[in-house]
DOSEGU-740656 format. One record per residue (C-alpha): chain; x negated, y negated, z. Coordinates in Angstrom, 3 decimals. Each point is the difference from the previous one (the first is absolute). Layout:
# DOSEGU-740656
<node A; <X; Y; Z>> ...
# end
This chain:
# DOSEGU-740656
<node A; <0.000; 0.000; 0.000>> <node A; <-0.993; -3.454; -0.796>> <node A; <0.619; -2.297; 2.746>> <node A; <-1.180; -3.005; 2.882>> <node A; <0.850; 1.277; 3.303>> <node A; <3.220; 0.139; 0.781>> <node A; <1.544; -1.703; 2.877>> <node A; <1.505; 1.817; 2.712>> <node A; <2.932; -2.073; 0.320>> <node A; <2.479; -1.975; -1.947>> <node A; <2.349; -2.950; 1.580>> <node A; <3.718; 1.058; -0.441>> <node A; <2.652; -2.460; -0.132>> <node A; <2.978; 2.003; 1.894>> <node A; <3.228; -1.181; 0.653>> <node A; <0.936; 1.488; 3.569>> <node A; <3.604; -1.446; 0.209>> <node A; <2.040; -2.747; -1.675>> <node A; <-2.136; -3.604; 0.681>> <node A; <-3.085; 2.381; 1.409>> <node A; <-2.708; 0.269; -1.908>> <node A; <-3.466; 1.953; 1.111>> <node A; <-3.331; -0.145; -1.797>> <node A; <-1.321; 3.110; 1.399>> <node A; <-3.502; 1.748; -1.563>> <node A; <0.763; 3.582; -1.623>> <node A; <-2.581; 2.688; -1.159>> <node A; <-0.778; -0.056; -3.188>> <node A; <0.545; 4.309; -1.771>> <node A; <-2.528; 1.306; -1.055>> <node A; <-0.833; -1.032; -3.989>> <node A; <0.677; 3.543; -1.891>> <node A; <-1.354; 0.484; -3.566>> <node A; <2.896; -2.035; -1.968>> <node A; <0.279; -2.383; 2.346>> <node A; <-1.181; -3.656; -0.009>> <node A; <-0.990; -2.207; 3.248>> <node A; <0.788; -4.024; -0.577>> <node A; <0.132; -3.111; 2.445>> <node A; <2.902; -2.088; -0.540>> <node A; <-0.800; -3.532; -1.537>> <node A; <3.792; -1.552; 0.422>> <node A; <3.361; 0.691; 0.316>> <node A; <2.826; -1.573; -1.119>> <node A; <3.251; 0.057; 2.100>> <node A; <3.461; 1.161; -1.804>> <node A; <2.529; -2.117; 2.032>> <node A; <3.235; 1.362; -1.014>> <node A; <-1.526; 3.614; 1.680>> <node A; <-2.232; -0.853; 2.636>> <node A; <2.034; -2.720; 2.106>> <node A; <3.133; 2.289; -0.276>> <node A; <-1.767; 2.679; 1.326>> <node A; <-2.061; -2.657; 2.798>> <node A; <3.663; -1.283; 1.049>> <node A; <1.494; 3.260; 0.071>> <node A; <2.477; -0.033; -2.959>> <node A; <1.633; 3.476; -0.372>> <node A; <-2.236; 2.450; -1.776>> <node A; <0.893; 0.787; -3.873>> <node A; <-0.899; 3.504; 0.395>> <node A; <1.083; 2.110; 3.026>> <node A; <-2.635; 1.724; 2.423>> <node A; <-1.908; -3.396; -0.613>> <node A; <-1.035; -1.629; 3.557>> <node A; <-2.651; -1.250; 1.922>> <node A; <-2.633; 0.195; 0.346>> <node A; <-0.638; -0.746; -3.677>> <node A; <-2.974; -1.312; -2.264>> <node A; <0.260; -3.482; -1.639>> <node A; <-0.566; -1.227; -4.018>> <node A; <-1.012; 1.884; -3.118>> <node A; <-1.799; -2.638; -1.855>> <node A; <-3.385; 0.395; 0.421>> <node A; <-3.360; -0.771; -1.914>> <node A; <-3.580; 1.872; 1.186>> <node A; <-3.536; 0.464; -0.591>> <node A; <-1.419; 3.666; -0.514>> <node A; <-2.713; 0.854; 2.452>> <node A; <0.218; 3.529; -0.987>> <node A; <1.351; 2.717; -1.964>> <node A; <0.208; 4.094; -0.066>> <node A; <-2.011; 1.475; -2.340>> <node A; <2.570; 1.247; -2.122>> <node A; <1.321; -3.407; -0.787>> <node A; <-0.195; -1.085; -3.458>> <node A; <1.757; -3.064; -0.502>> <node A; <-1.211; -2.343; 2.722>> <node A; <-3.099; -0.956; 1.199>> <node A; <-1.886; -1.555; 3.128>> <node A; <0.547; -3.714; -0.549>> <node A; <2.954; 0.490; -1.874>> <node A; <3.227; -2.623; 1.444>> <node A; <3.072; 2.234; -0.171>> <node A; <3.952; -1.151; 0.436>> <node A; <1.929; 2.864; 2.557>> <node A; <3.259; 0.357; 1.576>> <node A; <-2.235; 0.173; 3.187>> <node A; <1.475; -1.975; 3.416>> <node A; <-1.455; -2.734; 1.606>> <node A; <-3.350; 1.428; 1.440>> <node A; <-4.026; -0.569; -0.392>> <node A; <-0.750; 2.955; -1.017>> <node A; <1.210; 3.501; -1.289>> <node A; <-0.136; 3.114; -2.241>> <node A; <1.753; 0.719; -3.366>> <node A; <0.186; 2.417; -2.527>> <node A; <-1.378; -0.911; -2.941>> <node A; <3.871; 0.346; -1.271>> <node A; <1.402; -2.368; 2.447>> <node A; <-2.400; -2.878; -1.650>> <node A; <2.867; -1.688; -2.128>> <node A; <-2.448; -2.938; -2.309>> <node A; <-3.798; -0.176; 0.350>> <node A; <-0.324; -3.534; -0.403>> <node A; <-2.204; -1.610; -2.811>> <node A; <-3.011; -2.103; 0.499>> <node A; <1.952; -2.871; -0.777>> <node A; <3.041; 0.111; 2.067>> <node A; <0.299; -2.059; 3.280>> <node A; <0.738; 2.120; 3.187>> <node A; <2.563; -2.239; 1.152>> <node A; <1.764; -0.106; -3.070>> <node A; <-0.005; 3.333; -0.578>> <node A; <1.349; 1.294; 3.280>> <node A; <3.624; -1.572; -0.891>> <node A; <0.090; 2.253; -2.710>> <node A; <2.330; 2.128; 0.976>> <node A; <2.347; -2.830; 0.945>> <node A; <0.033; -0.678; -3.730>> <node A; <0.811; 3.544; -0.682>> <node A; <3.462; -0.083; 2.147>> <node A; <0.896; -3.020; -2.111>> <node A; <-1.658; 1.723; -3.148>> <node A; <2.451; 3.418; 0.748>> <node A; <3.169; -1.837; 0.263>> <node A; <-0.307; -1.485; -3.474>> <node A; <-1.144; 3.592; -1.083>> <node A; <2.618; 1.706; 1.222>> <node A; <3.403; -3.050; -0.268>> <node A; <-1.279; 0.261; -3.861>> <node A; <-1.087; -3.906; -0.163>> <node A; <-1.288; -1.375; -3.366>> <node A; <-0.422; -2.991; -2.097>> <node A; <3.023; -1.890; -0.029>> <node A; <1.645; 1.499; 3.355>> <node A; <1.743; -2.459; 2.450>> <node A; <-1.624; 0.844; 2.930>> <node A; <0.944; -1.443; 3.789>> <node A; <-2.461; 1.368; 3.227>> <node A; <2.100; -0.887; 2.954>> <node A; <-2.710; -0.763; 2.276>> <node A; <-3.409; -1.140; 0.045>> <node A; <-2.489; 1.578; 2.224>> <node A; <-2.811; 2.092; -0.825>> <node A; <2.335; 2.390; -2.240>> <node A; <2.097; -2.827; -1.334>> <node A; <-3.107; -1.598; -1.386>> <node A; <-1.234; 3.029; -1.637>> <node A; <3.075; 0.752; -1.067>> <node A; <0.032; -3.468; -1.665>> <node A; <-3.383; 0.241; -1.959>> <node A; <0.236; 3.249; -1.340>> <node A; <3.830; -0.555; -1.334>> <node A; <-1.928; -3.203; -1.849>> <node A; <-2.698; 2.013; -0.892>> <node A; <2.630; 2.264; -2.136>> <node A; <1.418; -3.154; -1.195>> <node A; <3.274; -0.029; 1.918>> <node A; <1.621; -3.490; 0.794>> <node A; <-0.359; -0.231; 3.879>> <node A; <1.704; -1.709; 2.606>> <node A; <-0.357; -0.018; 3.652>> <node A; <2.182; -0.509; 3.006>> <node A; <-2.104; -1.075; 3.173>> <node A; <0.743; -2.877; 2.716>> <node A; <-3.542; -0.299; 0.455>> <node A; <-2.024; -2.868; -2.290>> <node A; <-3.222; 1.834; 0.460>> <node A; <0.510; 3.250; -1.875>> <node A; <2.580; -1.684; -2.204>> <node A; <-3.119; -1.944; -1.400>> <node A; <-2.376; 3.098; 0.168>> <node A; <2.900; 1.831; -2.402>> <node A; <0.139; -2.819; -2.362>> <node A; <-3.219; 0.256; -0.006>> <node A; <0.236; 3.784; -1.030>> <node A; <2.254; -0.713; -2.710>> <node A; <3.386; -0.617; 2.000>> <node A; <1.899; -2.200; -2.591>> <node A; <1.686; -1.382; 3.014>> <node A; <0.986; 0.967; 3.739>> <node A; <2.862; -0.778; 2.022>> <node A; <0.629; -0.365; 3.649>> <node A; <2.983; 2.238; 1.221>> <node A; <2.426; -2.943; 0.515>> <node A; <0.011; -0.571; -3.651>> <node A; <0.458; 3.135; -1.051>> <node A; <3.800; -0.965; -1.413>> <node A; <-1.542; -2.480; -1.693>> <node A; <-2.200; 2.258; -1.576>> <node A; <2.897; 2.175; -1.040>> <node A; <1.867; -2.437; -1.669>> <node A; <-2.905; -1.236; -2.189>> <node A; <-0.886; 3.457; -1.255>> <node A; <3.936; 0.504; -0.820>> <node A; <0.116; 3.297; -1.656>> <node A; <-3.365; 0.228; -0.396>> <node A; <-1.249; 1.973; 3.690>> <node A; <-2.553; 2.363; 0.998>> <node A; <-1.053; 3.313; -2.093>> <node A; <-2.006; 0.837; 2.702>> <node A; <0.405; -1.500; 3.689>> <node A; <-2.936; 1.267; 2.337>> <node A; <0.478; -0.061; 3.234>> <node A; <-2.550; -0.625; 2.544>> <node A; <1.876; -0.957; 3.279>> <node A; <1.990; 2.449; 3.093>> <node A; <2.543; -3.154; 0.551>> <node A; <3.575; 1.197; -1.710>> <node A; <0.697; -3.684; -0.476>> <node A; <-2.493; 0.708; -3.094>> <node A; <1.202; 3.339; -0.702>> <node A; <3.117; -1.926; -0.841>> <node A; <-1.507; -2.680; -2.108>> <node A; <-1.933; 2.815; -2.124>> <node A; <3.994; 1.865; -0.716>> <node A; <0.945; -3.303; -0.912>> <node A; <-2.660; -0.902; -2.183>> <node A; <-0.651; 3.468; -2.017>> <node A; <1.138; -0.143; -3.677>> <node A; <2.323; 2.275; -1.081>> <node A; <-1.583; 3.959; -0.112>> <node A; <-3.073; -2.115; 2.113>> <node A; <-2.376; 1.280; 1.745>> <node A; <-1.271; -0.877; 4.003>> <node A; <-3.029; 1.261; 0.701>> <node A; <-0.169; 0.558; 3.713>> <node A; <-4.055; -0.603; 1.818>> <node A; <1.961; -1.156; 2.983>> <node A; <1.900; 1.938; 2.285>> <node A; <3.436; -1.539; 0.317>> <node A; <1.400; 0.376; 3.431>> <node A; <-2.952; 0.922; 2.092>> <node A; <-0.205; -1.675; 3.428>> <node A; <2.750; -1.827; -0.901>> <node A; <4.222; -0.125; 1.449>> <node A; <2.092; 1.992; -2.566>> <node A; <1.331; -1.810; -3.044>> <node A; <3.192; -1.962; -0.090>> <node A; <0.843; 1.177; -3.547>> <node A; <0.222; 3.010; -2.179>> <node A; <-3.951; 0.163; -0.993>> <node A; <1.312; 1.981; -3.087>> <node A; <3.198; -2.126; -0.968>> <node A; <1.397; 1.256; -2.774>> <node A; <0.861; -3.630; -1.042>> <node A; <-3.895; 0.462; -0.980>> <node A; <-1.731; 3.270; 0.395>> <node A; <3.328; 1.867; -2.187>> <node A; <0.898; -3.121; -1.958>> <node A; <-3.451; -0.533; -1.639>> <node A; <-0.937; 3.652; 0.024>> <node A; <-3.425; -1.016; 2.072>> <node A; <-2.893; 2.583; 0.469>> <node A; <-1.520; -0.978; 3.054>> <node A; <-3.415; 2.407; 0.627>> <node A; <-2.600; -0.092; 3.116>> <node A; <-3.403; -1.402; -1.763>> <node A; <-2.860; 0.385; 2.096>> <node A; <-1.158; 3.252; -0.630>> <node A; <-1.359; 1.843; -3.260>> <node A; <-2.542; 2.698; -0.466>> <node A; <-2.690; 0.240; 1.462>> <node A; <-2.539; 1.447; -2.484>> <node A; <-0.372; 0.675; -3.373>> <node A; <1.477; 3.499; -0.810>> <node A; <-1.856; 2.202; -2.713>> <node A; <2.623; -0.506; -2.487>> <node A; <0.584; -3.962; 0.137>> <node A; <3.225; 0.645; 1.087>> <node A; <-1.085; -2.548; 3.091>> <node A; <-1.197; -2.976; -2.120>> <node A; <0.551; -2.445; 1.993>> <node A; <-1.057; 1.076; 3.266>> <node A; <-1.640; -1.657; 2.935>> <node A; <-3.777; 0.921; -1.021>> <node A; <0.067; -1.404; -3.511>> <node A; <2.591; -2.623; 1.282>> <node A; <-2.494; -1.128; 2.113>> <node A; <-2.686; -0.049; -1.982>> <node A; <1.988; -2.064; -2.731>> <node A; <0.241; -2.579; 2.780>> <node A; <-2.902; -0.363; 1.128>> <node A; <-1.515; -0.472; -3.432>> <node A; <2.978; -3.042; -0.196>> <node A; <-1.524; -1.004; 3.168>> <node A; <-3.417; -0.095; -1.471>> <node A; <1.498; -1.648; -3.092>> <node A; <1.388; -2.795; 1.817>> <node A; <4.009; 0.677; -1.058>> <node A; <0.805; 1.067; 3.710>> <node A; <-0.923; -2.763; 2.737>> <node A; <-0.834; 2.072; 2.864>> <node A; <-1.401; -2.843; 2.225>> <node A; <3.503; -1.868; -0.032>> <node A; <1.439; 2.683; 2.199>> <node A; <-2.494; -0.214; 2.161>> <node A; <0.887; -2.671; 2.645>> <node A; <-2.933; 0.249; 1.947>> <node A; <-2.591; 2.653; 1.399>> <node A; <-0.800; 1.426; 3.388>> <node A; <-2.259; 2.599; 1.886>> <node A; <0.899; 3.867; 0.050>> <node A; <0.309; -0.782; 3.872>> <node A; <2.595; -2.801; -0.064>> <node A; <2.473; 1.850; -1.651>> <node A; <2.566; -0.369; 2.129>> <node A; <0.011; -3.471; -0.290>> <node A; <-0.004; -0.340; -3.623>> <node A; <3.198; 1.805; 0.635>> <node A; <0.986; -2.321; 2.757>> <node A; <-0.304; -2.776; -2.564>> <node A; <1.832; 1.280; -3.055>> <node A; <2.624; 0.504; 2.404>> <node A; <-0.212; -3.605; 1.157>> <node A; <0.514; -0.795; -4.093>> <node A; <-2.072; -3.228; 0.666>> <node A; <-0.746; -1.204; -3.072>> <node A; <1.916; 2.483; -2.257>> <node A; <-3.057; 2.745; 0.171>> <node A; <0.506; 2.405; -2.262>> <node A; <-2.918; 2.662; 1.253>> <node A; <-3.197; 0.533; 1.295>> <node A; <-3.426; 1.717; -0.567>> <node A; <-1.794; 1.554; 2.925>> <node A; <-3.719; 0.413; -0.180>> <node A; <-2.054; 2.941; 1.145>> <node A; <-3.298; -0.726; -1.173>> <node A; <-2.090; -1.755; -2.707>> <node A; <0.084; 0.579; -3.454>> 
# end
């Protein structure tokens, strides 16, 4: 095996019980022959699943408790591999699903993008939040042309934004917030709304509504403003989870005034294969989705760095939660760094 000596111990980010977080040190496995050893260089934080699982929202998956590891967005540095990797090397930077930690092992099959010499680690650590927005135009069939509204704009709502303009759809955005309404016109957004004028918005687009609504938010306030705003035989695209954490809708959330009167298809988004298969059945799948992105990245048609609100250590974690609770300043996420690049 080629490698620098290992450390003993990696840092674990572990989240005890709702609003309790512990940093605690873990030992490191053993590095088998197709594994690879790396030390995190940042994280990014994915808002819409960390602080519900930090506050205690009710788990989307049963069995699912505490305690629990935090993030999947991570970028690291090599220090090692097994010697019967083949496709990464010492040195190598390498984009995983890995939590928010220092240090750990990997397969070599668990390393999703091996970054290029030219791609910036903090850029390329929101890749994945590209690839949520990137699936739900994938998979709610968007194209040049489509009227496209993202209800929402946080992390996903942003992404969602970009990549719709990337495929040449006609965007709008709903948001009550002026800071990622400008960050979305600056993606392409052809214009973004606040909620109170959504009626407004209605009446200007007349017959003319949504082929594709994606939804981004829990509230059912917005659940309601997608029904209403779907074309007929539309589409919502769902990244949010409507009704979690929150009091049970007032209305029908599938009112046949709008879900059986304009025939909609409405389809759960953020999930899609996770490899390539040997038959390309799987073509667009999270490894070669991601590695389209980051090449964008590198390209300069996806602004990573505008999501980025501001940076922290590994070890203050919990207050870079704290803070995008707090909303100050309409943050949209944050990086956490683990050591130099």
């Amino acid at each position: 095996m080629t490698q620098r000596p290992m450390p003993r111990d990696a840092i674990v980010v572990n989240l005890v019980a709702p609003r309790q977080i512990e940093l605690a040190p873990l030992p490191l496995a053993a590095l088998s022959s197709g594994d690879v050893l790396c030390e995190t260089l940042v994280t990014a934080i994915s808002p819409g699943t960390e602080l519900a699982a930090y506050t205690g929202a009710p788990a989307l998956r049963p069995g699912i408790g505490y305690p629990r590891l935090l993030g999947y967005c991570n970028v690291a540095r090599v220090l090692a591999v097994g010697d019967a990797v083949r496709d990464v090397r010492v040195g190598d930077r390498v984009l995983s699903f890995t939590s928010h930690r220092s240090h750990f092992v990997l397969p070599e099959s668990g390393v999703q993008v091996r970054l290029p010499p030219d791609a910036k680690t903090e850029d390329a650590v929101c890749a994945y939040l590209f690839h949520l927005g990137y699936n739900a135009v994938l998979r709610s069939d968007v194209r040049a042309g489509s009227r496209v509204l993202v209800i929402g704009l946080g992390a996903l709502g942003l992404t969602s934004v970009r990549m719709a303009a990337l495929a040449g759809a006609d965007v709008v955005g709903i948001s009550d917030h002026p800071v990622p309404a400008g960050i979305a016109r600056d993606f392409g957004a052809s214009a973004v709304y606040n909620r109170a004028e959504f009626e407004r918005l209605l009446e200007s687009a007349g017959h003319v509504l949504a082929d594709v609504v994606i939804a981004t938010t829990n509230a059912w306030a917005d659940w309601d403003l997608a029904l209403k705003a779907a074309a007929q035989r539309g589409t919502i695209a769902v990244l949010g989870f409507p009704g979690r954490g929150v009091e049970p809708p007032l209305r029908n959330p599938l009112d046949s005034r709008y879900f059986y009167t304009k025939q909609l298809r409405i389809e759960a988004v953020g999930l899609s294969p996770e490899k390539p298969d040997d038959r390309g059945f799987a073509r667009y799948n999270v490894k070669s989705n991601l590695a389209f992105i980051v090449q964008r990245i590198v390209a300069g048609d996806l602004d990573a760095a505008a999501l980025v609100s501001g940076t922290y250590p590994g070890a203050d974690i919990e207050r870079a939660y704290q803070d995008l609770l707090a909303r100050n300043k309409s943050p949209i996420t944050y990086t956490l760094t683990w050591s130099q690049d």
